[in-house]
C-alpha positions in Angstrom: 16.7 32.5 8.3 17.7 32.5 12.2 20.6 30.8 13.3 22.5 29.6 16.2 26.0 29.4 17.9 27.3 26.6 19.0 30.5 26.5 21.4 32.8 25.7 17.6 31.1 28.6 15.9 28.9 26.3 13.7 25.5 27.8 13.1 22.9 25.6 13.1 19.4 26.6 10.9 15.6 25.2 10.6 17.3 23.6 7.1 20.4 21.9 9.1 17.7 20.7 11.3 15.4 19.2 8.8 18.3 17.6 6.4 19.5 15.8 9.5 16.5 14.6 10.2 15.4 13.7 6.3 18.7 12.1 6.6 17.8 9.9 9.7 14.3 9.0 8.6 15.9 7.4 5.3 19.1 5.7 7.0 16.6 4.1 9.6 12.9 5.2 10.0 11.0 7.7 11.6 11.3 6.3 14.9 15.0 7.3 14.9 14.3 10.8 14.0 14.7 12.2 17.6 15.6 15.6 19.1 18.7 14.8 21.2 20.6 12.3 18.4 20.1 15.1 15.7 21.6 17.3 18.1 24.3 15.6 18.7 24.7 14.6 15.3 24.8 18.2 13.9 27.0 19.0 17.3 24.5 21.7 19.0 22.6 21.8 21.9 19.2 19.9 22.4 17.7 23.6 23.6 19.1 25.1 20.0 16.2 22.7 18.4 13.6 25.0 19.6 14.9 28.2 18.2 13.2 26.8 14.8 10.3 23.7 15.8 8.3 23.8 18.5 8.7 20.1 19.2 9.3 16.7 17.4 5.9 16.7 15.9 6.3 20.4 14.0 9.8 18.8 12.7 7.9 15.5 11.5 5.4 17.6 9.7 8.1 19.7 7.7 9.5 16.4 6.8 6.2 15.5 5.7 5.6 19.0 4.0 9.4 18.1 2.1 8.2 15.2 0.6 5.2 16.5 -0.7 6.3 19.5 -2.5 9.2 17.6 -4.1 8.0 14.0 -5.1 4.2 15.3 -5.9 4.8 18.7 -6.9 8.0 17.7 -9.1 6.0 14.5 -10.8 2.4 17.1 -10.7 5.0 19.4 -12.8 6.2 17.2 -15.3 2.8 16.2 -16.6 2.0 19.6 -17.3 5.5 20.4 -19.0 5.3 20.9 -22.5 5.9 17.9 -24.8 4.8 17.6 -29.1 3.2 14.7 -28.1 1.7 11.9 -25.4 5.1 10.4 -25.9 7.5 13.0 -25.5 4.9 14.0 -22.2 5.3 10.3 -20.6 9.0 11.0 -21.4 8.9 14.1 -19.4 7.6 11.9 -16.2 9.8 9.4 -16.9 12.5 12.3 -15.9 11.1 11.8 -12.5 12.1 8.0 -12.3 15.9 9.4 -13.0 16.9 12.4 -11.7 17.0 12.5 -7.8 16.2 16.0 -7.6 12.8 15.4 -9.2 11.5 12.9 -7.3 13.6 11.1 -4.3 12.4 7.3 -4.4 14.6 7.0 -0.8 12.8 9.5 0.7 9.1 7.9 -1.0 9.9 4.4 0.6 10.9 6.0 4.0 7.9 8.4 4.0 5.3 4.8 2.7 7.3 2.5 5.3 6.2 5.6 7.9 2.7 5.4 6.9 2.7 1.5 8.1 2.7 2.7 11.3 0.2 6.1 11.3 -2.8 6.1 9.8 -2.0 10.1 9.5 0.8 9.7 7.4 -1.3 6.8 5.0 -3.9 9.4 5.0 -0.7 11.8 3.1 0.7 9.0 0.8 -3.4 8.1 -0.3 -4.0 12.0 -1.2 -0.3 12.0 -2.9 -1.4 8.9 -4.5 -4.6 10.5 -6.3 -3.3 14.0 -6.7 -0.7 11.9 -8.7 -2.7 9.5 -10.9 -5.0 12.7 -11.1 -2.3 14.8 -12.5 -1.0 11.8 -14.8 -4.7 11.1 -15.9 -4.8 15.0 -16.8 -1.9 14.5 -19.1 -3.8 11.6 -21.1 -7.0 13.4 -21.8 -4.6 16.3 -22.7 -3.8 14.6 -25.8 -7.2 13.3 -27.0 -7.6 10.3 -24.7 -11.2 9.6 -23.0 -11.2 9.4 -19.3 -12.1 6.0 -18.3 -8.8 5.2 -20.6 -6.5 7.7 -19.1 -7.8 6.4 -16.1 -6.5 3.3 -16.4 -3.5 4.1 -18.1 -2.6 6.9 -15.0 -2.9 3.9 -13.4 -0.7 1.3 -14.6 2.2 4.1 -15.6 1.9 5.0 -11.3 1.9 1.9 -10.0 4.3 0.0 -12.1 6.7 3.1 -10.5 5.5 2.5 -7.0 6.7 -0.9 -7.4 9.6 -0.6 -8.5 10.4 2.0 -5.1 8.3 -0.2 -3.3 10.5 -3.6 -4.0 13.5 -1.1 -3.9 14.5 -2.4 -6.9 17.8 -1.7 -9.2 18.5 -1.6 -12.4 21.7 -0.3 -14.5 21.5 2.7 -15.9 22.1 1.2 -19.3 19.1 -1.6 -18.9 16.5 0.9 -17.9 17.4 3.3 -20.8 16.9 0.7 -23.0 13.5 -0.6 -21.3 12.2 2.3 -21.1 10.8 2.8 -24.8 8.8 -0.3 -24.5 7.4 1.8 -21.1 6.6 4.5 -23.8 4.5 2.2 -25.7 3.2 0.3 -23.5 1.4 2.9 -21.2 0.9 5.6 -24.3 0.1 3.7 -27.2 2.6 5.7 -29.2 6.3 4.4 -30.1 8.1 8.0 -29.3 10.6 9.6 -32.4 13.9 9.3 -32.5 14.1 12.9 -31.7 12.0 12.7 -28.7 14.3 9.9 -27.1 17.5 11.6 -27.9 16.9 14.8 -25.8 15.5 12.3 -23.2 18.8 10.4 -23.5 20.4 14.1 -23.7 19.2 15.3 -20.4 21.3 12.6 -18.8 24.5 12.5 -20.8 23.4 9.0 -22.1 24.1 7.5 -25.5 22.6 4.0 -26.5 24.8 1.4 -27.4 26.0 1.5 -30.5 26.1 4.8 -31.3 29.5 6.9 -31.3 
């Protein structure tokens, strides 16, 4: 990737210039995401900008493109992964609600607070919304449910997620783990095995209480 010099010696890159900017966007909206304060921010010249975005709009658009691979593509992904049951799957796209590197619920409310104010960007977050109640709704019928029910169940396991960013709620680690195989049931039908829970609880280092 092509990089700068500044008068330090720092390189700047197309990456240094988009995590500042992703990094703006969440601390205080799009509006703040702006050529000259993410140059001075990352110390380089206003003019270095252009070695890697043709203007504001191109950087706004790999922001956009950023979101979209990571929050969709990450929760599109986890539908498909493989699972011994409609449990274990739910449990695999419950992954997303937990690990940051899945799916970024800072960077969904930034980019949904963004589409308040450009019907460009709503046009984004409504696709994102149906290729992810699609993908969910996939994942039902998957394991023998009809449509118009996996319809309705994409549904509620989404939105009931979309609220929570939405409300930027917080919960402790410890009462969400504990919640969340009630979630299970609720939205699946299926209480999920011991088993299943225990490598969920596995992949982050979690132990319910009680237990040694």
């Amino acid at each position: 990737m092509e990089q700068v010099l500044n008068e330090s010696g720092w390189r700047g890159s197309q990456e240094a210039w988009l995590e500042a900017a992703y990094a703006s966007l969440i601390e205080a909206g799009v509006d703040s995401v702006k050529i000259l304060p993410l140059a001075k921010k990352l110390n380089l010249s206003r003019t270095s900008f252009y070695w890697f975005f043709k203007d504001r709009e191109e950087l706004l658009a790999a922001l956009v493109a950023r979101w979209r691979d990571k929050n969709t593509g990450s929760l599109v992904r986890q539908s498909e992964a493989y699972a011994e049951s409609l449990a274990e799957a739910m449990l695999n796209v419950f992954d997303c609600w937990l690990d940051n590197s899945l799916f970024d619920s800072q960077f969904e409310f930034a980019i949904r607070s963004w589409a308040l104010q450009s019907e460009e960007i709503l046009a984004e977050v409504q696709q994102a919304d149906r290729s992810r109640m699609d993908a969910l709704t996939r994942m039902f019928m998957r394991f023998g449910m009809t449509e118009d029910s996996a319809d309705v169940r994409a549904r509620t396991t989404y939105l009931v997620q979309i609220g929570y960013i939405s409300m930027q709620s917080i919960e402790d680690i410890a009462v969400r783990m504990k919640r969340i195989p009630q979630y299970i049931a609720i939205y699946t039908g299926q209480t999920p095995q011991e088993r299943e829970l225990d490598r969920f609880y596995a992949r982050f280092g979690y132990r319910p209480t009680g237990e040694g």
